[in-house]
KEGU-755903 format. One record per residue: chain; residue number from 1; residue in three letters; x, y, z of N, C-alpha, C, O in turn. Coordinates in steps of 0.05 Angstrom, whole numbers, always signed. Last residue first. Layout:
# residues N
node chain=A n=NUM res=ALA n_east=X n_north=Y n_up=Z ca_east=X ca_north=Y ca_up=Z c_east=X c_north=Y c_up=Z o_east=X o_north=Y o_up=Z
...
This chain:
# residues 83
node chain=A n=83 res=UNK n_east=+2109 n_north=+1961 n_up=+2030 ca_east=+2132 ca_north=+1985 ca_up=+2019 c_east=+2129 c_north=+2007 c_up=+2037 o_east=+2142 o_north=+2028 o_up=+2035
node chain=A n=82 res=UNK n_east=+2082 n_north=+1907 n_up=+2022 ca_east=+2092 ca_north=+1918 ca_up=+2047 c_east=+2114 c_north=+1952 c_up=+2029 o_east=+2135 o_north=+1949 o_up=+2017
node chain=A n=81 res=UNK n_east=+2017 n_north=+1879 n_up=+2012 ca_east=+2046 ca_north=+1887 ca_up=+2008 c_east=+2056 c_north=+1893 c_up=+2031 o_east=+2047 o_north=+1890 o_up=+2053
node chain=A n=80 res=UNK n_east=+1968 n_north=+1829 n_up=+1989 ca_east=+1982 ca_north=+1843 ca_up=+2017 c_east=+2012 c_north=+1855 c_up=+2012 o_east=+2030 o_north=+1839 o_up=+2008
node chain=A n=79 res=UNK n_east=+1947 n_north=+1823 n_up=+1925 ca_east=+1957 ca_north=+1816 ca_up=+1951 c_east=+1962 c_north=+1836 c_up=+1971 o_east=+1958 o_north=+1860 o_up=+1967
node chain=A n=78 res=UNK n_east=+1912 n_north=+1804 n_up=+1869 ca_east=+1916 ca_north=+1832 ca_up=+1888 c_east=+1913 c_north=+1816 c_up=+1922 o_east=+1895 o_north=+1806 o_up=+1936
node chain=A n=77 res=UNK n_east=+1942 n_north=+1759 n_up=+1826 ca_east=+1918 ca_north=+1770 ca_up=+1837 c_east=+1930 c_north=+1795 c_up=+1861 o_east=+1954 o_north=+1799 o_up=+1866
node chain=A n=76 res=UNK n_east=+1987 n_north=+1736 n_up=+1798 ca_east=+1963 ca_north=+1749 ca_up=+1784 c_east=+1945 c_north=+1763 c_up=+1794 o_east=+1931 o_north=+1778 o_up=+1781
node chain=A n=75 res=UNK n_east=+2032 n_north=+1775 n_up=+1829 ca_east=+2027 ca_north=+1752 ca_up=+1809 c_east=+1999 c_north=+1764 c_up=+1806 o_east=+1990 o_north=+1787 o_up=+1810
node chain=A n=74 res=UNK n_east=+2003 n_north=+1820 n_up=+1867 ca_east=+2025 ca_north=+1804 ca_up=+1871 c_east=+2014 c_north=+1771 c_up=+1861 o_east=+2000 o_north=+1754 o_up=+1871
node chain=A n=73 res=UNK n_east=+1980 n_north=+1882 n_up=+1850 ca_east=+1976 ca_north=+1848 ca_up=+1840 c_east=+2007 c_north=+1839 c_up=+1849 o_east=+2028 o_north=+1848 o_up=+1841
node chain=A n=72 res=UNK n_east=+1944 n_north=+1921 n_up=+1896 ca_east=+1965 ca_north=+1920 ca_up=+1882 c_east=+1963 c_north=+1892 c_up=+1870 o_east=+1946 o_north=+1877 o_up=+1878
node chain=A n=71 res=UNK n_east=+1889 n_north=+1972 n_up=+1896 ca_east=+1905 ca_north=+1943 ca_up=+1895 c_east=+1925 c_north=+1935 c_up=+1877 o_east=+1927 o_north=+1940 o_up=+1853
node chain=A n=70 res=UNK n_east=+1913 n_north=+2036 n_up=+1896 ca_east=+1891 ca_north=+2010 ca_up=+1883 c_east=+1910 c_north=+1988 c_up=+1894 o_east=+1934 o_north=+1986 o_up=+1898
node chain=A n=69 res=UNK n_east=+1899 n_north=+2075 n_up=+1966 ca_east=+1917 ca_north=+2060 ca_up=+1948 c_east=+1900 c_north=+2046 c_up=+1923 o_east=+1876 o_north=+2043 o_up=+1926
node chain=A n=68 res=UNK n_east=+1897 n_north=+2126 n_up=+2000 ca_east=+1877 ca_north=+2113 ca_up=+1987 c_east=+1894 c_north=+2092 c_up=+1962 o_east=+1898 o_north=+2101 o_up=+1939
node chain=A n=67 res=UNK n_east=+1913 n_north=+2150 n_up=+2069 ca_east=+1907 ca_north=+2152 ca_up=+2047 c_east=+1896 c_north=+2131 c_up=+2029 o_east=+1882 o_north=+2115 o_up=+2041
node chain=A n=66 res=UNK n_east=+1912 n_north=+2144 n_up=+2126 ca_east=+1883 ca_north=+2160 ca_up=+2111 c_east=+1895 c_north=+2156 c_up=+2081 o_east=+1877 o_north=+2162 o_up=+2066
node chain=A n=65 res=UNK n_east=+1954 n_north=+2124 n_up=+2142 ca_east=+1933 ca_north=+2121 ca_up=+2153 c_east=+1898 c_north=+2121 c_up=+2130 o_east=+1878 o_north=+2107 o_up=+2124
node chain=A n=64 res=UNK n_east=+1987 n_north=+2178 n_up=+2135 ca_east=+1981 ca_north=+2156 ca_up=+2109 c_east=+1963 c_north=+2137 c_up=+2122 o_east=+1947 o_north=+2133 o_up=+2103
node chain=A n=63 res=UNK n_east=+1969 n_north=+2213 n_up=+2176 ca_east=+1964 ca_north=+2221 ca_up=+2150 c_east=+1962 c_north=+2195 c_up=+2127 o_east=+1945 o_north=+2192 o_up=+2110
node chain=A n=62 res=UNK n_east=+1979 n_north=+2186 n_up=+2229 ca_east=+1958 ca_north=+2189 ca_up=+2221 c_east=+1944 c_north=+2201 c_up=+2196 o_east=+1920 o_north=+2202 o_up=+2191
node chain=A n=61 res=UNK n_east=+2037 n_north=+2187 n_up=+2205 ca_east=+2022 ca_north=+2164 ca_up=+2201 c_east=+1998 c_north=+2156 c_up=+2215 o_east=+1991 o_north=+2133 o_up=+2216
node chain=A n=60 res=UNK n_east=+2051 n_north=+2235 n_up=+2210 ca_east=+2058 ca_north=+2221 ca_up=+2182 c_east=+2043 c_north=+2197 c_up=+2195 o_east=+2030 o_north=+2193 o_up=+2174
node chain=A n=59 res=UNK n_east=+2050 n_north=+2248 n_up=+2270 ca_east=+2043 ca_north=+2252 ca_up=+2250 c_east=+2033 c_north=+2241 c_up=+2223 o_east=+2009 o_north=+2239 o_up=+2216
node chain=A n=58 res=UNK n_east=+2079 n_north=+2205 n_up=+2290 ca_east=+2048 ca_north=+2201 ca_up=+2299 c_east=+2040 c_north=+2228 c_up=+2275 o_east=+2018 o_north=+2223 o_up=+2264
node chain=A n=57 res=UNK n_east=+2134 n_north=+2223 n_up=+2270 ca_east=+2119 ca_north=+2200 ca_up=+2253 c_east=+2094 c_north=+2194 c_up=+2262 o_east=+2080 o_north=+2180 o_up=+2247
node chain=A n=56 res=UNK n_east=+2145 n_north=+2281 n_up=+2300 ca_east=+2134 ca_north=+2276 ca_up=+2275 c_east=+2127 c_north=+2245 c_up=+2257 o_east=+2117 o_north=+2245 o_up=+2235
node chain=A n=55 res=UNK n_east=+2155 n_north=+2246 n_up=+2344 ca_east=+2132 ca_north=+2266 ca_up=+2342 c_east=+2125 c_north=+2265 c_up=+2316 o_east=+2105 o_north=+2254 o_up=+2308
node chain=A n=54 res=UNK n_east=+2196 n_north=+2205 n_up=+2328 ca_east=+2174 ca_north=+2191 ca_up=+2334 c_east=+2145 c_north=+2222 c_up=+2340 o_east=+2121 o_north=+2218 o_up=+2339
node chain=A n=53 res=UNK n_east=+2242 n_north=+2226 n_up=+2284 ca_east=+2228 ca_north=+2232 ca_up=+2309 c_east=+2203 c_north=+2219 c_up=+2309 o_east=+2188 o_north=+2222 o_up=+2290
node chain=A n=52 res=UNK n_east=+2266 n_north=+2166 n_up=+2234 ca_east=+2259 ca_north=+2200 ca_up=+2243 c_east=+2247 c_north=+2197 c_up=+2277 o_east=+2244 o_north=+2176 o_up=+2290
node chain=A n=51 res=UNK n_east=+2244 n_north=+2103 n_up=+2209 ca_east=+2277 ca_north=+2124 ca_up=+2217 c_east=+2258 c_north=+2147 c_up=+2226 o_east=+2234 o_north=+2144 o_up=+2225
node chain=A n=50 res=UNK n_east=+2197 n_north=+2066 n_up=+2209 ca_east=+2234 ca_north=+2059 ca_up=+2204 c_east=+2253 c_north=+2074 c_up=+2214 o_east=+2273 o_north=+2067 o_up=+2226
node chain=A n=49 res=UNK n_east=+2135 n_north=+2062 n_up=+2237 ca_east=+2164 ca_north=+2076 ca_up=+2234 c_east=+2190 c_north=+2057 c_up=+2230 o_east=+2200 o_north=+2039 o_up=+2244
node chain=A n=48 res=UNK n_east=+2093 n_north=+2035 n_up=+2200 ca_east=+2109 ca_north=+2039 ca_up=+2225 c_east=+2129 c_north=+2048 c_up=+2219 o_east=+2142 o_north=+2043 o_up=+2199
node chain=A n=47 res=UNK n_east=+2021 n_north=+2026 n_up=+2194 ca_east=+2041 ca_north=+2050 ca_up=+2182 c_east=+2065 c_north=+2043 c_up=+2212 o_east=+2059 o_north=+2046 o_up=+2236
node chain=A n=46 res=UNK n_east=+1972 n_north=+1978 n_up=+2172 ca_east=+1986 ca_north=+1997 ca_up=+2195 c_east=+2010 c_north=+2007 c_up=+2174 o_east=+2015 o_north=+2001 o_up=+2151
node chain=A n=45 res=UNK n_east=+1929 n_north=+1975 n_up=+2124 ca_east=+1925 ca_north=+1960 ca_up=+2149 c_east=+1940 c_north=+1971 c_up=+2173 o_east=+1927 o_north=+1974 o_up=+2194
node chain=A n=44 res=UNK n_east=+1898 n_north=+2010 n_up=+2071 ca_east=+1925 ca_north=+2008 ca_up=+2084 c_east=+1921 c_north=+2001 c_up=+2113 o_east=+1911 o_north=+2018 o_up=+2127
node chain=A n=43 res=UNK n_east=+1882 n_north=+1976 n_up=+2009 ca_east=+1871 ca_north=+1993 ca_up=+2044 c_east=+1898 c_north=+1987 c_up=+2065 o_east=+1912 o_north=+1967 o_up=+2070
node chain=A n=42 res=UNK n_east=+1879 n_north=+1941 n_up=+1974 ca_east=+1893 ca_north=+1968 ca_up=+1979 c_east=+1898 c_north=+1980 c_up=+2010 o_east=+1916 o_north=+1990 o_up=+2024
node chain=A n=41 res=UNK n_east=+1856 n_north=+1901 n_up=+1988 ca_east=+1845 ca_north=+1919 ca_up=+1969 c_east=+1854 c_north=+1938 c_up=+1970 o_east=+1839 o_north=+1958 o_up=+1969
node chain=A n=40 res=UNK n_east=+1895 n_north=+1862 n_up=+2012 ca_east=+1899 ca_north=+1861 ca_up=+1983 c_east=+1880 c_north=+1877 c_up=+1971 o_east=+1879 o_north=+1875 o_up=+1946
node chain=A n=39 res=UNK n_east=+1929 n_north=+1910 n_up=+2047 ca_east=+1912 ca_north=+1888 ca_up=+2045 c_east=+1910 c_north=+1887 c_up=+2019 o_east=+1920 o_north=+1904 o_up=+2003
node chain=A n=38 res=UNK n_east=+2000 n_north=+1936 n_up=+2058 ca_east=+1973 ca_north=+1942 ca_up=+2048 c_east=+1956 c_north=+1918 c_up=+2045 o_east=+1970 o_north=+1900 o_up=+2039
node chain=A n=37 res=UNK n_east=+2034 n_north=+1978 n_up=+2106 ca_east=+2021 ca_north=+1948 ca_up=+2100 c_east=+1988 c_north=+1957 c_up=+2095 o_east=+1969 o_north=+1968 o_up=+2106
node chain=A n=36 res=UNK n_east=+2090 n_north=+2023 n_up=+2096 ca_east=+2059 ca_north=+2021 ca_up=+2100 c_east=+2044 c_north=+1990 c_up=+2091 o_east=+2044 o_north=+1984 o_up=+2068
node chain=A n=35 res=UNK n_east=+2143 n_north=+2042 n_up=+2138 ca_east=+2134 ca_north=+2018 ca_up=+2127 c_east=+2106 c_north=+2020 c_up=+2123 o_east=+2093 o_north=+2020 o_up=+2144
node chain=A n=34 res=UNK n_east=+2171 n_north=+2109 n_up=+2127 ca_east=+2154 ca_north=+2093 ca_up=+2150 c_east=+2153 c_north=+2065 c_up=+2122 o_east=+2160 o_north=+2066 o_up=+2098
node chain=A n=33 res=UNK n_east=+2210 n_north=+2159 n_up=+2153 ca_east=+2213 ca_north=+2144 ca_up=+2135 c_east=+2195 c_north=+2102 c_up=+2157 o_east=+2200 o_north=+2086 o_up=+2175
node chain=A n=32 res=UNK n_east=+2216 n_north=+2223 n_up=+2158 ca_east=+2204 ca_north=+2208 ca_up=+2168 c_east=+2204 c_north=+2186 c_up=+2150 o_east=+2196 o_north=+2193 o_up=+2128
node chain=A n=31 res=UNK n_east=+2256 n_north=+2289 n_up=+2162 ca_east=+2241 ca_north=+2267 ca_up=+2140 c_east=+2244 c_north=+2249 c_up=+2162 o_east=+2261 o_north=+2250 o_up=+2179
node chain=A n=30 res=UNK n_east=+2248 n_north=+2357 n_up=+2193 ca_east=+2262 ca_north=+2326 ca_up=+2185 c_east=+2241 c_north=+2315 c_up=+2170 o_east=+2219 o_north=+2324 o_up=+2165
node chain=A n=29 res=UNK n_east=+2249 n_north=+2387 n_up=+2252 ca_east=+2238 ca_north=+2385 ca_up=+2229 c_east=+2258 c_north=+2366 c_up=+2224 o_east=+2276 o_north=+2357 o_up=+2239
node chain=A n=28 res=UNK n_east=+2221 n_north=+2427 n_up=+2319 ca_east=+2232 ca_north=+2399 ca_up=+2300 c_east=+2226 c_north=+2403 c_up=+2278 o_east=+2206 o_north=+2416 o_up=+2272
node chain=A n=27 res=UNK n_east=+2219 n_north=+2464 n_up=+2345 ca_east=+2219 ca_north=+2472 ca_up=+2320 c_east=+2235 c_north=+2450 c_up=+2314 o_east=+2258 o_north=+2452 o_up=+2306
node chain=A n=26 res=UNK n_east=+2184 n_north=+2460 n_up=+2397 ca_east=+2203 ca_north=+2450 ca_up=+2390 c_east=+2225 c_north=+2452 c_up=+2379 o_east=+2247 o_north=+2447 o_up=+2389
node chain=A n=25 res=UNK n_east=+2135 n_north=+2481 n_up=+2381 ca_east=+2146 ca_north=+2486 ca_up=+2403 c_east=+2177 c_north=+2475 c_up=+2406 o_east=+2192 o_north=+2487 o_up=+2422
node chain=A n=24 res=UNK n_east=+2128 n_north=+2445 n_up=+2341 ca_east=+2135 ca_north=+2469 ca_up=+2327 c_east=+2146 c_north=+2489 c_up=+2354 o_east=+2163 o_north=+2507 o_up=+2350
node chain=A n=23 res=UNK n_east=+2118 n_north=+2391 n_up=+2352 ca_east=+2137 ca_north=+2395 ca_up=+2340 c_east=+2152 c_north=+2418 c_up=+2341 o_east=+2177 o_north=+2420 o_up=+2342
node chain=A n=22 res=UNK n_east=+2075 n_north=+2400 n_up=+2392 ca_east=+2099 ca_north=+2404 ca_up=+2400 c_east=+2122 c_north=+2399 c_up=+2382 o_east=+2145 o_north=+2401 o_up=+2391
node chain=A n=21 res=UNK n_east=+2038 n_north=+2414 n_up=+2341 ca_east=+2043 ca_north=+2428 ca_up=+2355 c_east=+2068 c_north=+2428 c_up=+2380 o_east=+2079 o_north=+2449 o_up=+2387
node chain=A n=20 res=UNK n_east=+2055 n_north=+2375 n_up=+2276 ca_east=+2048 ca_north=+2380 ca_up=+2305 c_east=+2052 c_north=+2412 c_up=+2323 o_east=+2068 o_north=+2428 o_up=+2316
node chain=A n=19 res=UNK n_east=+2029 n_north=+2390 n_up=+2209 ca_east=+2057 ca_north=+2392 ca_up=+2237 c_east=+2046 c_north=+2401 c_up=+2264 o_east=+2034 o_north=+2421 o_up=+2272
node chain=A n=18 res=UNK n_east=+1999 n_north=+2340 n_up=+2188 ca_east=+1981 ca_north=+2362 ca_up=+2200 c_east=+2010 c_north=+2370 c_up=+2212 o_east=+2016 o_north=+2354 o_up=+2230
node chain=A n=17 res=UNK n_east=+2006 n_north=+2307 n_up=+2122 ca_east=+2007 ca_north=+2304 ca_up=+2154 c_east=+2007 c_north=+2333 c_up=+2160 o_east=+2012 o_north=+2349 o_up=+2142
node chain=A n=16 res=UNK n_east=+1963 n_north=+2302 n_up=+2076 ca_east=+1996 ca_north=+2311 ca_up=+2076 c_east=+1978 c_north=+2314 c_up=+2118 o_east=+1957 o_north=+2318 o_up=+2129
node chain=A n=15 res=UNK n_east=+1934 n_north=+2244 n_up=+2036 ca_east=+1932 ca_north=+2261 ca_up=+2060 c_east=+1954 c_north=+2275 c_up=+2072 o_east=+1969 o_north=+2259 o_up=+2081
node chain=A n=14 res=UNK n_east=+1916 n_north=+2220 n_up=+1978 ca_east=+1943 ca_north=+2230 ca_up=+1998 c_east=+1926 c_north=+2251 c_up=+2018 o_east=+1910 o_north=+2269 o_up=+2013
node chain=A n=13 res=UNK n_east=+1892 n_north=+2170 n_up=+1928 ca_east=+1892 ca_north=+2191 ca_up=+1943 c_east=+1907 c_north=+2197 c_up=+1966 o_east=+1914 o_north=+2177 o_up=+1978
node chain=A n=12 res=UNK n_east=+1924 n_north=+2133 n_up=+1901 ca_east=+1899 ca_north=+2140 ca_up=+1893 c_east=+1890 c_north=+2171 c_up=+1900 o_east=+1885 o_north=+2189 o_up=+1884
node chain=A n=11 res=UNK n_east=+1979 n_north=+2104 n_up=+1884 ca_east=+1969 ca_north=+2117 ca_up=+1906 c_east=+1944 c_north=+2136 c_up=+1890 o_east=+1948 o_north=+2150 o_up=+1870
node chain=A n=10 res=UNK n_east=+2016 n_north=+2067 n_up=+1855 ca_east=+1992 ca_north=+2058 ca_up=+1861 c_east=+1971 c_north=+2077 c_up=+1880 o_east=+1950 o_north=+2068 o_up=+1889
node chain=A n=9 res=UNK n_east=+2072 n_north=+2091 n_up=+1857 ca_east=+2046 ca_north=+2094 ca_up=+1831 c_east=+2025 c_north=+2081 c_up=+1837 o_east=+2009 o_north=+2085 o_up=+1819
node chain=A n=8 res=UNK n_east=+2088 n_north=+2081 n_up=+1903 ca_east=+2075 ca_north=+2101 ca_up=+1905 c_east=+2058 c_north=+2110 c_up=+1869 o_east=+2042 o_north=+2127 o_up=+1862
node chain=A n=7 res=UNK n_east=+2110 n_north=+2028 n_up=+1901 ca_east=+2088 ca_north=+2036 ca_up=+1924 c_east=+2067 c_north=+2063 c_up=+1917 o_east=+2043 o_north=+2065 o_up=+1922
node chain=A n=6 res=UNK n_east=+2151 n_north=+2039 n_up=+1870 ca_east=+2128 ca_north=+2024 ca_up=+1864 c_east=+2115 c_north=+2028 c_up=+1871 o_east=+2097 o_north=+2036 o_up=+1855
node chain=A n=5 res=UNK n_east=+2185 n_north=+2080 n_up=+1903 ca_east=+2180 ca_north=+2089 ca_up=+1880 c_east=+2151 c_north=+2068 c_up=+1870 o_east=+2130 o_north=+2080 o_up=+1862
node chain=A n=4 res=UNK n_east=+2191 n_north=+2040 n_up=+1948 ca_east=+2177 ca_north=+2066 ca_up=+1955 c_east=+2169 c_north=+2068 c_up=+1933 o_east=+2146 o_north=+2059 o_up=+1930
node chain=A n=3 res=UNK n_east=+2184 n_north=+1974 n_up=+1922 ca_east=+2200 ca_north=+1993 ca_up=+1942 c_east=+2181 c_north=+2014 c_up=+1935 o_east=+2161 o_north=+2012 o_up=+1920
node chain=A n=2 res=UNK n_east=+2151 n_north=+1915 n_up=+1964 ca_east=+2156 ca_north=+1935 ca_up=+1936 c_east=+2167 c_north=+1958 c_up=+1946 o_east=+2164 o_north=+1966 o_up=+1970
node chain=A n=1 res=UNK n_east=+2148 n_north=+1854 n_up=+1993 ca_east=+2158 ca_north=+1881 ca_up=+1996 c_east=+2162 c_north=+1893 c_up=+1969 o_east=+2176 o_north=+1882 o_up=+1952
C-alpha cells in the first residue's frame, strides 16, 4: 500500500469523471475516496470504493479505470500496489 500523495506522482495520464445524470437530478455532490490496484506495469487492475455516494463512485471509477500510471518499484523491481 502507498499513500494517495505517492500514488499520484506516478500518474501518467487522468481521465476527470463524467457527473452523472442522476447525480444532477439529484443535485448530489461530494468527494469520493477510492482504493486503485495497480499491476506491476502500472495498469490499473480495479478501483473500489472506500467512502462517498456509490452514484458518484460508478463515476470516479469508470474515470480512474482509464487512467495511465508508470510502474511503480516495490524494492527493486515494478510491483502490484495498492493506494
Amino acid at each position: 500500500r502507498i499513500s494517495e500523495a505517492e500514488l499520484m506522482t506516478y500518474v501518467v495520464a487522468r481521465v476527470a469523471p463524467e457527473y452523472p445524470a442522476m447525480a444532477k437530478q439529484m443535485k448530489l455532490t461530494g468527494k469520493v475516496e477510492v482504493d486503485v490496484y495497480l499491476d506491476a506495469d502500472g495498469k490499473v487492475e480495479k478501483v473500489e470504493s472506500v467512502k462517498g455516494n456509490m452514484i458518484l463512485f460508478s463515476a470516479a471509477q469508470r474515470a480512474v479505470k482509464q487512467w495511465k500510471f508508470k510502474p511503480v518499484k516495490v524494492g527493486a523491481e515494478p510491483g502490484k500496489v495498492v493506494g
